[in-house]
LOVODREN-410581 format. One record per residue: residue number from 1; residue in three letters; x, y, z of N, C-alpha, C, O in turn. Coordinates in nm, 4 decimals. Atoms other than C-alpha are relative to their C-alpha. Example, Ala and Ser with C-alpha at 12.3 -4.5 7.8 and 13.67 -1.06 7.14 Angstrom:
// LOVODREN-410581
@num: 1	residuo: ALA	n.X: 0.0890	n.Y: -0.1190	n.Z: 0.0000	ca.X: 1.2300	ca.Y: -0.4500	ca.Z: 0.7800	c.X: 0.0900	c.Y: 0.1200	c.Z: 0.0000	o.X: 0.1936	o.Y: 0.1181	o.Z: 0.0665 $
@num: 2	residuo: SER	n.X: -0.0820	n.Y: -0.1190	n.Z: -0.0060	ca.X: 1.3670	ca.Y: -0.1060	ca.Z: 0.7140	c.X: -0.0770	c.Y: 0.1090	c.Z: 0.0730	o.X: -0.0261	o.Y: 0.2198	o.Z: 0.0899 $
This chain:
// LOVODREN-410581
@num: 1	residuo: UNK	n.X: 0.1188	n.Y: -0.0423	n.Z: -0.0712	ca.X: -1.2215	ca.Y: 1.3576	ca.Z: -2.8729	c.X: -0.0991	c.Y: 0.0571	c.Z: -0.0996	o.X: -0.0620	o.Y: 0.1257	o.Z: -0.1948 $
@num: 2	residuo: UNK	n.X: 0.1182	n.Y: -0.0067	n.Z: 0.0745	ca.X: -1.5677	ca.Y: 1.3909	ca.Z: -3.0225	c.X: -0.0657	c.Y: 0.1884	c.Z: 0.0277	o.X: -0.1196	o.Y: 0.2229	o.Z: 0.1329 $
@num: 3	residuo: UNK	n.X: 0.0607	n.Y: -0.1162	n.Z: -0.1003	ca.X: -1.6749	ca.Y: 1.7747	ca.Z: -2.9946	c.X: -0.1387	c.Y: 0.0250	c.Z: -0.0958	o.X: -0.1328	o.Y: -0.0238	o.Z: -0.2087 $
@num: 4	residuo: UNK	n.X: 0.0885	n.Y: -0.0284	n.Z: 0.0785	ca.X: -2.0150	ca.Y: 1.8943	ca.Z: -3.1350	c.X: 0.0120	c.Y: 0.1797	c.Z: -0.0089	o.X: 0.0802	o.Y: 0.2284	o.Z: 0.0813 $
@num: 5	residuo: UNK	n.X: 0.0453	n.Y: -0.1628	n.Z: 0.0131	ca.X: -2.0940	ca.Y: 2.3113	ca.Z: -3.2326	c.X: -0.1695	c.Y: -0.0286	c.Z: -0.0399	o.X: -0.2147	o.Y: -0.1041	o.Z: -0.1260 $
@num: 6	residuo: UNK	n.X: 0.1642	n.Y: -0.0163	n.Z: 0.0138	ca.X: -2.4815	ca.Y: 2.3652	ca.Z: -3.2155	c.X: 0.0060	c.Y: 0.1101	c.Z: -0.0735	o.X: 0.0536	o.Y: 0.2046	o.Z: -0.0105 $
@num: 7	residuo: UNK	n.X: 0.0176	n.Y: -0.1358	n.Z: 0.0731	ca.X: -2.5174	ca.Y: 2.6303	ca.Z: -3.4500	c.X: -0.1342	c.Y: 0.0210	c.Z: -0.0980	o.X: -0.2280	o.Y: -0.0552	o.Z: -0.0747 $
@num: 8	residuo: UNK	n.X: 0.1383	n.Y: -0.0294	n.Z: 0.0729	ca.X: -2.8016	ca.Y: 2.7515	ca.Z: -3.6992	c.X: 0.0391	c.Y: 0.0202	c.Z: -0.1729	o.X: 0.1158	o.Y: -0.0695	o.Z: -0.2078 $
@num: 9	residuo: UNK	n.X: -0.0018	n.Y: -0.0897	n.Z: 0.1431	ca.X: -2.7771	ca.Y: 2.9063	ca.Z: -4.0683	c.X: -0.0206	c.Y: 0.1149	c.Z: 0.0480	o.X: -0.1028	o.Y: 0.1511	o.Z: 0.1322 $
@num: 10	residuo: UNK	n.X: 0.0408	n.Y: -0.1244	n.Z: -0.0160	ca.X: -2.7266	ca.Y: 3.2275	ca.Z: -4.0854	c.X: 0.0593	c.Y: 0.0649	c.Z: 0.0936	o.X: 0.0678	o.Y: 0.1876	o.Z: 0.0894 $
@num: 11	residuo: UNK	n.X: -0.0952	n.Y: -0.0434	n.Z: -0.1382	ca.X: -2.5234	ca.Y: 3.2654	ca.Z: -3.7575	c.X: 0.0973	c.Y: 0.0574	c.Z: -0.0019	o.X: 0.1934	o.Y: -0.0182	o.Z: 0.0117 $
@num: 12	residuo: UNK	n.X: -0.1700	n.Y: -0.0691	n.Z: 0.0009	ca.X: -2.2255	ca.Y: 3.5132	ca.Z: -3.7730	c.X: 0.0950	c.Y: -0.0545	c.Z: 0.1130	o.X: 0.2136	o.Y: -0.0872	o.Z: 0.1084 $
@num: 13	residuo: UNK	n.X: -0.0852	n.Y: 0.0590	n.Z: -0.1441	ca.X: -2.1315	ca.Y: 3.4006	ca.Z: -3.4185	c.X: 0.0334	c.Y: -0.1101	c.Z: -0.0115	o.X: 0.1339	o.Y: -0.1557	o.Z: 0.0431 $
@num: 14	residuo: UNK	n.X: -0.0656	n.Y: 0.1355	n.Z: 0.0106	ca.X: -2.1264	ca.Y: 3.0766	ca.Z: -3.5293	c.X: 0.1208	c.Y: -0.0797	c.Z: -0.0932	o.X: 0.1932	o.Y: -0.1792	o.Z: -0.0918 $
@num: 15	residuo: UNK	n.X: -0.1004	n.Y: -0.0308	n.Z: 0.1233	ca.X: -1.9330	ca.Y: 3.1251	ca.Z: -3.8117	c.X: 0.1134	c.Y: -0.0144	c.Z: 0.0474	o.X: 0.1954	o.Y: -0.1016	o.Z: 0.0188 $
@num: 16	residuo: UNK	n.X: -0.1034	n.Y: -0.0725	n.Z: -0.0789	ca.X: -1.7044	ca.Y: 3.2890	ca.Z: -3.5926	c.X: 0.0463	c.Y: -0.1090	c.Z: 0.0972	o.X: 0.1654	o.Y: -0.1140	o.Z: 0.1278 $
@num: 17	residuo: UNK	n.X: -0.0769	n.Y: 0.1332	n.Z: -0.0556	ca.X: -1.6534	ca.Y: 2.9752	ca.Z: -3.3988	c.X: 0.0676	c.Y: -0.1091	c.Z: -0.0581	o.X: 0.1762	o.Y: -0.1647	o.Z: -0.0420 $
@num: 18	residuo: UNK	n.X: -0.0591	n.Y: 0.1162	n.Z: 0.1175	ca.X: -1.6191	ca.Y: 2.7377	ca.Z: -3.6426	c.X: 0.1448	c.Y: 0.0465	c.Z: -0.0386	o.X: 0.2468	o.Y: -0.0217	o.Z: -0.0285 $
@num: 19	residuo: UNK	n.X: -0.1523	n.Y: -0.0333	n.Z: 0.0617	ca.X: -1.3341	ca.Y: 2.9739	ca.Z: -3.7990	c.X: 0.1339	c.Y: -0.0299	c.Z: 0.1385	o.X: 0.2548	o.Y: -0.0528	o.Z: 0.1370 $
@num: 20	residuo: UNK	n.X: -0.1563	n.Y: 0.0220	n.Z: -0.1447	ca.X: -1.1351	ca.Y: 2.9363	ca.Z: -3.4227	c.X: 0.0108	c.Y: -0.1605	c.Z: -0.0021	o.X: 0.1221	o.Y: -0.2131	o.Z: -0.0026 $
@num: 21	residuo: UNK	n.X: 0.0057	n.Y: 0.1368	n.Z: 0.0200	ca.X: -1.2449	ca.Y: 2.5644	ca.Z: -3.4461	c.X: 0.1229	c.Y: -0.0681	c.Z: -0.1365	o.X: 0.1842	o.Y: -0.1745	o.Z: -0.1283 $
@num: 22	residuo: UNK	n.X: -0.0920	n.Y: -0.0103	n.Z: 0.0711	ca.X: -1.0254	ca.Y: 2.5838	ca.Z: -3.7429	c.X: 0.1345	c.Y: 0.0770	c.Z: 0.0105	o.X: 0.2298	o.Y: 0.0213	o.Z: -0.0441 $
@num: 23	residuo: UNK	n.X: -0.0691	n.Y: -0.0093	n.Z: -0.0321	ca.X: -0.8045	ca.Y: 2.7587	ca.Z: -3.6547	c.X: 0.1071	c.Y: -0.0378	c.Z: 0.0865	o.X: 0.2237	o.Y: -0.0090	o.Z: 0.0595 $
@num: 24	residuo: UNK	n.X: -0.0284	n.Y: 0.0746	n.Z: -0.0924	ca.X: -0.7007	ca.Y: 2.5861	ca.Z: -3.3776	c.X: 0.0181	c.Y: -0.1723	c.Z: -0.0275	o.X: 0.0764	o.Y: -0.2529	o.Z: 0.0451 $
@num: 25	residuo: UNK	n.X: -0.0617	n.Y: 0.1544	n.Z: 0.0499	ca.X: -0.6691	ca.Y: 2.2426	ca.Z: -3.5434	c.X: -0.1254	c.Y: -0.0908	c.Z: 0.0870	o.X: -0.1190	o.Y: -0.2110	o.Z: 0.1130 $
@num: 26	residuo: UNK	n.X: 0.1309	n.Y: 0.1036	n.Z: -0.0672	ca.X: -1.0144	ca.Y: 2.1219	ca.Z: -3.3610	c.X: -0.0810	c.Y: -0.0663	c.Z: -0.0753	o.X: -0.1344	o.Y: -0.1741	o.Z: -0.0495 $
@num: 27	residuo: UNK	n.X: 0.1490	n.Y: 0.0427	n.Z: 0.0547	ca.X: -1.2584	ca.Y: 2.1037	ca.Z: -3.6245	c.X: 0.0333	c.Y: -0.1030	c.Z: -0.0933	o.X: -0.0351	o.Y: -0.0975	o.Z: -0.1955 $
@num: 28	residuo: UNK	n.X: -0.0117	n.Y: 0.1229	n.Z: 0.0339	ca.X: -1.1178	ca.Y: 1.7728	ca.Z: -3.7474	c.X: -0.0277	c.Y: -0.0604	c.Z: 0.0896	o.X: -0.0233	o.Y: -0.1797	o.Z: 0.0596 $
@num: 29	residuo: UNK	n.X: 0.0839	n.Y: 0.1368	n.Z: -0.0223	ca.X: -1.2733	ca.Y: 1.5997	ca.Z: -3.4791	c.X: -0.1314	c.Y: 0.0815	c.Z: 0.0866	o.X: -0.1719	o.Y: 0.0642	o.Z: 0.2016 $
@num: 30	residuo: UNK	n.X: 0.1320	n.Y: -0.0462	n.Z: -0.0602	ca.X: -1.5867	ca.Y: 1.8316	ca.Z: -3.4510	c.X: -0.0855	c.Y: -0.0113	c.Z: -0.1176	o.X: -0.0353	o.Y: -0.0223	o.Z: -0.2294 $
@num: 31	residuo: UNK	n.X: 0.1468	n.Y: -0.0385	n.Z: 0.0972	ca.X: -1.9623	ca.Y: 1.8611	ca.Z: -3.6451	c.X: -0.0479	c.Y: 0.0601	c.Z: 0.0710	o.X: -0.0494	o.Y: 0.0594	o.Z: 0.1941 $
@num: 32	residuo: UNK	n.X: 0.0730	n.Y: -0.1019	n.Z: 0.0215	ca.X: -2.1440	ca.Y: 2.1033	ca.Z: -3.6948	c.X: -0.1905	c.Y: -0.0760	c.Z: 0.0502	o.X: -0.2195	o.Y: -0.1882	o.Z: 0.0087 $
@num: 33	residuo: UNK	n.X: 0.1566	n.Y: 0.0782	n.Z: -0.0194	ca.X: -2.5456	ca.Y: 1.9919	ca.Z: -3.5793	c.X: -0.0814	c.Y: 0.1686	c.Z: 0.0367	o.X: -0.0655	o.Y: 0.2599	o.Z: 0.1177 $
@num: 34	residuo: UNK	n.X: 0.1007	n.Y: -0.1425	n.Z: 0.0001	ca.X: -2.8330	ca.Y: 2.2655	ca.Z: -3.6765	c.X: -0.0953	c.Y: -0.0259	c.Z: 0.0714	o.X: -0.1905	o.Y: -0.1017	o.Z: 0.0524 $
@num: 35	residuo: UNK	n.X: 0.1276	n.Y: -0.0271	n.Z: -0.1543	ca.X: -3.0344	ca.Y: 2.3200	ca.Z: -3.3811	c.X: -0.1450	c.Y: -0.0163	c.Z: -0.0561	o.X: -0.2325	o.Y: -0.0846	o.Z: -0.0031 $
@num: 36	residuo: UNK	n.X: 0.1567	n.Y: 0.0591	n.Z: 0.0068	ca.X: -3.3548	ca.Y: 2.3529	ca.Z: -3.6153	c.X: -0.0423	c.Y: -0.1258	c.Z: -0.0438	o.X: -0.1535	o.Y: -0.1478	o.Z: -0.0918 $
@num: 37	residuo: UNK	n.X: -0.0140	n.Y: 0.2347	n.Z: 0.0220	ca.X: -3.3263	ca.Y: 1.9393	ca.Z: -3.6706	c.X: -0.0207	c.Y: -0.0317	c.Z: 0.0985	o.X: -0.0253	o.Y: -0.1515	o.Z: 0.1262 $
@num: 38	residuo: UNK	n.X: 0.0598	n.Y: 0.1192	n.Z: -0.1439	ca.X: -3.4228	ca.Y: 1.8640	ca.Z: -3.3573	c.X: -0.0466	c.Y: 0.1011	c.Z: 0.1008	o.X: 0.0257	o.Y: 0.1943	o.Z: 0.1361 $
@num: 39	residuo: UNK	n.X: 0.0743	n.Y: -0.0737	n.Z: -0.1170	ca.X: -3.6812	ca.Y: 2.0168	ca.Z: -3.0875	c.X: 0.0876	c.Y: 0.0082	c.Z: 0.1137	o.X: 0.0853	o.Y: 0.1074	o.Z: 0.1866 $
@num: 40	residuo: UNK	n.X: -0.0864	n.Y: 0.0011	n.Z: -0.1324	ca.X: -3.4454	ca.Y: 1.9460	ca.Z: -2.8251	c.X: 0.1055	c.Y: 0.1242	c.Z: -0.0038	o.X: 0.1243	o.Y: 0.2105	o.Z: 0.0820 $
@num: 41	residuo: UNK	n.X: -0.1215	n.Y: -0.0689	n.Z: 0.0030	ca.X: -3.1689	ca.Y: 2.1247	ca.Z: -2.9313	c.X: -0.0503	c.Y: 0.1619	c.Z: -0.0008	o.X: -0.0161	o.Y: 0.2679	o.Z: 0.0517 $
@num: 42	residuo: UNK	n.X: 0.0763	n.Y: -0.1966	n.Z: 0.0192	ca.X: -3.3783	ca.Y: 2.4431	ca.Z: -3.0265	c.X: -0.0961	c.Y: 0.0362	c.Z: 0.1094	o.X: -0.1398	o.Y: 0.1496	o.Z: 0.0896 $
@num: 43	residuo: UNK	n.X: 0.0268	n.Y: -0.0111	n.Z: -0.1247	ca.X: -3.5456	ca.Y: 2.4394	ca.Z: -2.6931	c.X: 0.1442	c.Y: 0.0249	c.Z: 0.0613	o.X: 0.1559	o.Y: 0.1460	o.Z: 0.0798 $
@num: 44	residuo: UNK	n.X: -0.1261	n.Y: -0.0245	n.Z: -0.0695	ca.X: -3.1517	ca.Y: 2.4145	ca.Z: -2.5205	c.X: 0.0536	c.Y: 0.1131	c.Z: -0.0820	o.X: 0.0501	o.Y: 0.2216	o.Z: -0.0238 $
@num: 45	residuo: UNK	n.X: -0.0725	n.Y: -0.0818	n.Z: 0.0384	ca.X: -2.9815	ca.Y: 2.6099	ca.Z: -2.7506	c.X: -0.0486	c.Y: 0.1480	c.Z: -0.0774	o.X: 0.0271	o.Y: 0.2169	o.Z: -0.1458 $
@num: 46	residuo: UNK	n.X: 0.0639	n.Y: -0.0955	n.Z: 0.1143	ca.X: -3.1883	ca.Y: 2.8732	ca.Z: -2.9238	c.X: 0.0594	c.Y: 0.1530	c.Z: 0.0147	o.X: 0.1146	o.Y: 0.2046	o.Z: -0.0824 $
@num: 47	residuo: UNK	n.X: -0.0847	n.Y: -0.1228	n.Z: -0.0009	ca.X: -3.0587	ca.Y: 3.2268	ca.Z: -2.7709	c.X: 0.1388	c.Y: -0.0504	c.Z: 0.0766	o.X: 0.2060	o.Y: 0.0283	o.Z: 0.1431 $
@num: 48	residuo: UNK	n.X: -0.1514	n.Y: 0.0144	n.Z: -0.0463	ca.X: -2.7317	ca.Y: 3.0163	ca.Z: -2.6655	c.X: 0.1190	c.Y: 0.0159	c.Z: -0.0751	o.X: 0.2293	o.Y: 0.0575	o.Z: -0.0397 $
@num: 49	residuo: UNK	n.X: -0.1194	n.Y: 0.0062	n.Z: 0.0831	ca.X: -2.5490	ca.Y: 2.9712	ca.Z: -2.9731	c.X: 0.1064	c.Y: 0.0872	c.Z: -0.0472	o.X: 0.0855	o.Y: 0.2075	o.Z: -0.0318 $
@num: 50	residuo: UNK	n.X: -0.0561	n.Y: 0.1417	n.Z: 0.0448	ca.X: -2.2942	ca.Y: 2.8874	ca.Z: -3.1108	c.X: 0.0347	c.Y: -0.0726	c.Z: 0.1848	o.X: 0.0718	o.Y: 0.0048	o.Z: 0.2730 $
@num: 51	residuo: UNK	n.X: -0.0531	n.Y: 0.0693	n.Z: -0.1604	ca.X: -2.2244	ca.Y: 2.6110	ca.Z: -2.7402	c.X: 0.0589	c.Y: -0.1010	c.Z: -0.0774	o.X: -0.0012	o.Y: -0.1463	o.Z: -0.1748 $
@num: 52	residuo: UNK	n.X: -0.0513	n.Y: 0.0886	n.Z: 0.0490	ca.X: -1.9799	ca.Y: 2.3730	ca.Z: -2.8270	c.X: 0.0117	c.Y: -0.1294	c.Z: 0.1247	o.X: 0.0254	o.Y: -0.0930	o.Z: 0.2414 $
@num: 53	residuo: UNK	n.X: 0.0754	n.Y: 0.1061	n.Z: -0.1097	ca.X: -2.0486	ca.Y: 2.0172	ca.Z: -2.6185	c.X: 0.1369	c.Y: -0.0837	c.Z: -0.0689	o.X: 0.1951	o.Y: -0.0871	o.Z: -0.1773 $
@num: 54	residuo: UNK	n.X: -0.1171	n.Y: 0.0985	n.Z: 0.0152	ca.X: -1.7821	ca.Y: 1.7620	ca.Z: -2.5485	c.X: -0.0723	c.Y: -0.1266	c.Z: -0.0242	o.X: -0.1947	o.Y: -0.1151	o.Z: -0.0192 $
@num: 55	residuo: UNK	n.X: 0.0555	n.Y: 0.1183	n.Z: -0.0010	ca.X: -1.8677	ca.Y: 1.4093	ca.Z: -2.5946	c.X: -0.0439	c.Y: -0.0566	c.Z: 0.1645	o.X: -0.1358	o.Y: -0.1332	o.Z: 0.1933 $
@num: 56	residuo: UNK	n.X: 0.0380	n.Y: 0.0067	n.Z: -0.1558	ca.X: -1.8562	ca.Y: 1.4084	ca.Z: -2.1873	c.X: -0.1678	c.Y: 0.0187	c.Z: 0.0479	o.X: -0.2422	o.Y: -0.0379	o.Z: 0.1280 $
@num: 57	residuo: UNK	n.X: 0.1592	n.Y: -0.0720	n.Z: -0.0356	ca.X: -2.1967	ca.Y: 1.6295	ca.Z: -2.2166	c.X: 0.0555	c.Y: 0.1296	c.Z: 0.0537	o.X: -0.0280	o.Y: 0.2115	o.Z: 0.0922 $
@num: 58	residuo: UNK	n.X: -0.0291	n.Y: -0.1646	n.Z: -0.0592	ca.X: -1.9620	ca.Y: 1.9608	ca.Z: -2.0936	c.X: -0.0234	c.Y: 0.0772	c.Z: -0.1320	o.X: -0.0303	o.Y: 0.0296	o.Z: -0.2453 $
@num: 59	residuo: UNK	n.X: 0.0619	n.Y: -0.1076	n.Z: 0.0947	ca.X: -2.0568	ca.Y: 2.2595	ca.Z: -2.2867	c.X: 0.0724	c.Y: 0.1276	c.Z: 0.0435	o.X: 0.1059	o.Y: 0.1643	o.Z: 0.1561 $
@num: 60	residuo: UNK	n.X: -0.1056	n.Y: -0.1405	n.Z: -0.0024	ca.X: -1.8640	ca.Y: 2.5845	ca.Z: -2.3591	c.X: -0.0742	c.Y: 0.0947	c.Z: -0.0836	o.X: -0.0620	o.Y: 0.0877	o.Z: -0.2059 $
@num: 61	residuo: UNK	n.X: 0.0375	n.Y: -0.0844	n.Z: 0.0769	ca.X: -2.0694	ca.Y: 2.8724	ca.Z: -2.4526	c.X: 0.0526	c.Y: 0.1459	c.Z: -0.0546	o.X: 0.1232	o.Y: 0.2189	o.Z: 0.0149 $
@num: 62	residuo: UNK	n.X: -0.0548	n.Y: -0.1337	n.Z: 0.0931	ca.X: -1.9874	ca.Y: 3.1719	ca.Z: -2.6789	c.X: -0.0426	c.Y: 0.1103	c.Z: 0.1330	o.X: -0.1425	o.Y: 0.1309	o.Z: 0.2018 $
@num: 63	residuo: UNK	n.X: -0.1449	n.Y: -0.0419	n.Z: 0.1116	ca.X: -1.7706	ca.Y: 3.3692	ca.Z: -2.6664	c.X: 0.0917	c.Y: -0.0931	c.Z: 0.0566	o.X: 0.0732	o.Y: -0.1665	o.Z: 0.1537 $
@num: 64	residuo: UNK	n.X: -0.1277	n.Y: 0.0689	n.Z: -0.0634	ca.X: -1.4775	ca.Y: 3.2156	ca.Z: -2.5987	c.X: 0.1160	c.Y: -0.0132	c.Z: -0.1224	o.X: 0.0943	o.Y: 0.0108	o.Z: -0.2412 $
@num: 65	residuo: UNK	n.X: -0.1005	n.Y: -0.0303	n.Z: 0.1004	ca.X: -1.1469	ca.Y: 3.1935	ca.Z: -2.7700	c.X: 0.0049	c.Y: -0.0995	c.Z: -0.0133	o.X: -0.0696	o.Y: -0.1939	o.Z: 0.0129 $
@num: 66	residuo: UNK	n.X: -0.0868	n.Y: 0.1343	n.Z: 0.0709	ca.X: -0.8890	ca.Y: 2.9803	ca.Z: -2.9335	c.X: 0.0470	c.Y: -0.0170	c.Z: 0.1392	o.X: -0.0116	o.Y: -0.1183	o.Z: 0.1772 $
@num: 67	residuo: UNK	n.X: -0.0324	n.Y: 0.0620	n.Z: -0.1121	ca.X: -0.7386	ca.Y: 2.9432	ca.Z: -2.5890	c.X: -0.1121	c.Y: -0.0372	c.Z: 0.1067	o.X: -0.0652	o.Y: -0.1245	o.Z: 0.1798 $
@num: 68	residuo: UNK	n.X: 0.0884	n.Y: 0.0479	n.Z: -0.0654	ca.X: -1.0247	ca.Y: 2.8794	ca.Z: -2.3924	c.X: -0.0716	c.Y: -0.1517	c.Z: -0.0971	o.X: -0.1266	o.Y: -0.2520	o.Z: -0.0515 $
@num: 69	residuo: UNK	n.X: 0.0211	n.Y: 0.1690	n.Z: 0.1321	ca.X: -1.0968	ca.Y: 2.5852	ca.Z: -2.7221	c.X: 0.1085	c.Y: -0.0852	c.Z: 0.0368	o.X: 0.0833	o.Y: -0.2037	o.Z: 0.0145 $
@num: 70	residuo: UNK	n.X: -0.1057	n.Y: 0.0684	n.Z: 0.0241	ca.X: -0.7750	ca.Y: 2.4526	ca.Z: -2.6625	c.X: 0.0012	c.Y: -0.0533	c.Z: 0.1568	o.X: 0.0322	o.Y: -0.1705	o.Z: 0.1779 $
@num: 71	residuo: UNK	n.X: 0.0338	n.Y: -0.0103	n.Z: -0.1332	ca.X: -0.8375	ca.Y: 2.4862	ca.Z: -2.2774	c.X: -0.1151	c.Y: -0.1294	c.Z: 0.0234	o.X: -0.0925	o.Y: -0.2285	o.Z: 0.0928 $
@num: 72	residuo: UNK	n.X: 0.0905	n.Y: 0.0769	n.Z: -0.0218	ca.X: -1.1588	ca.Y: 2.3042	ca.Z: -2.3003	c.X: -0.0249	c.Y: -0.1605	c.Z: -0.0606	o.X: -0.1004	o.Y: -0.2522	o.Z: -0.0283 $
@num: 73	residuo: UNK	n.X: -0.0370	n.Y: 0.0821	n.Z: 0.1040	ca.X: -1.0493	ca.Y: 2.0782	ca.Z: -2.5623	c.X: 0.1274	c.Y: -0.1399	c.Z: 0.1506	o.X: 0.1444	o.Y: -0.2572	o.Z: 0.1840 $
@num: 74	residuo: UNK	n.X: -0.1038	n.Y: 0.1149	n.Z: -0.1233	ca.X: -0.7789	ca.Y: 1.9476	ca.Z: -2.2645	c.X: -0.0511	c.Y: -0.0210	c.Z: 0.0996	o.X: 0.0147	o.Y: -0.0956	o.Z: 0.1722 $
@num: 75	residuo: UNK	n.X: 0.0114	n.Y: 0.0512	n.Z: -0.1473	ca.X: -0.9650	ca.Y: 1.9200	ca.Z: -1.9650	c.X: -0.0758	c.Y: -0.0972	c.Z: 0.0082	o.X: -0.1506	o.Y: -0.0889	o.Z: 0.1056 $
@num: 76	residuo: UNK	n.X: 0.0577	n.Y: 0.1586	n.Z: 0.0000	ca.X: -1.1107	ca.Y: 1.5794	ca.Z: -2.0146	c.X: 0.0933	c.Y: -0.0816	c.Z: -0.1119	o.X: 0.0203	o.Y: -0.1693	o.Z: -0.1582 $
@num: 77	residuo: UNK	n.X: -0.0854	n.Y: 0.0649	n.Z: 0.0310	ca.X: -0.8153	ca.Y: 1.4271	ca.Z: -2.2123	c.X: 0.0552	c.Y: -0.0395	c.Z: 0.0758	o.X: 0.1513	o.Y: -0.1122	o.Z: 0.0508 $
C-alpha cells in the first residue's frame, strides 16, 4: 500500500511522524511530499500537518500513534 505524509521543512511534528513511520516498518512504502510544491496541498494541509493519506484518498491526521499507523495502515488491506 502506497501511503503519502504531507509535511513541510522545518516541522518537528512531522519529524515526529516520519520517526513512528519508521518505526513501525511503514515508511518503506511511504513519501514524504512538501506541501509548499503545490498550491493545493498548502491550501489542504497548511495548519493540518503532518496528515498521512492512503492511496484510497483516507487521511489520518496528527497526532496519532504507531498503533493507530498500523490501525490505519490495515483498514483498507
Amino acid at each position: 500500500m502506497s501511503l503519502t505524509l504531507f509535511s513541510t521543512d522545518g516541522c518537528h511534528l512531522c519529524e515526529q511522524a516520519w520517526t513512528l513511520l519508521e518505526q513501525t516498518g511503514l515508511a518503506v512504502n511511504a513519501e514524504i511530499k512538501d506541501i509548499i510544491d503545490n498550491d493545493q496541498w498548502l491550501d489542504a494541509y497548511r495548519i493540518r500537518i503532518p496528515v498521512l493519506r492512503r492511496a484510497d484518498g483516507a487521511e489520518l491526521d496528527w497526532p496519532f500513534s504507531a498503533d493507530d499507523l498500523i490501525a490505519f495502515n490495515r483498514e483498507n488491506s
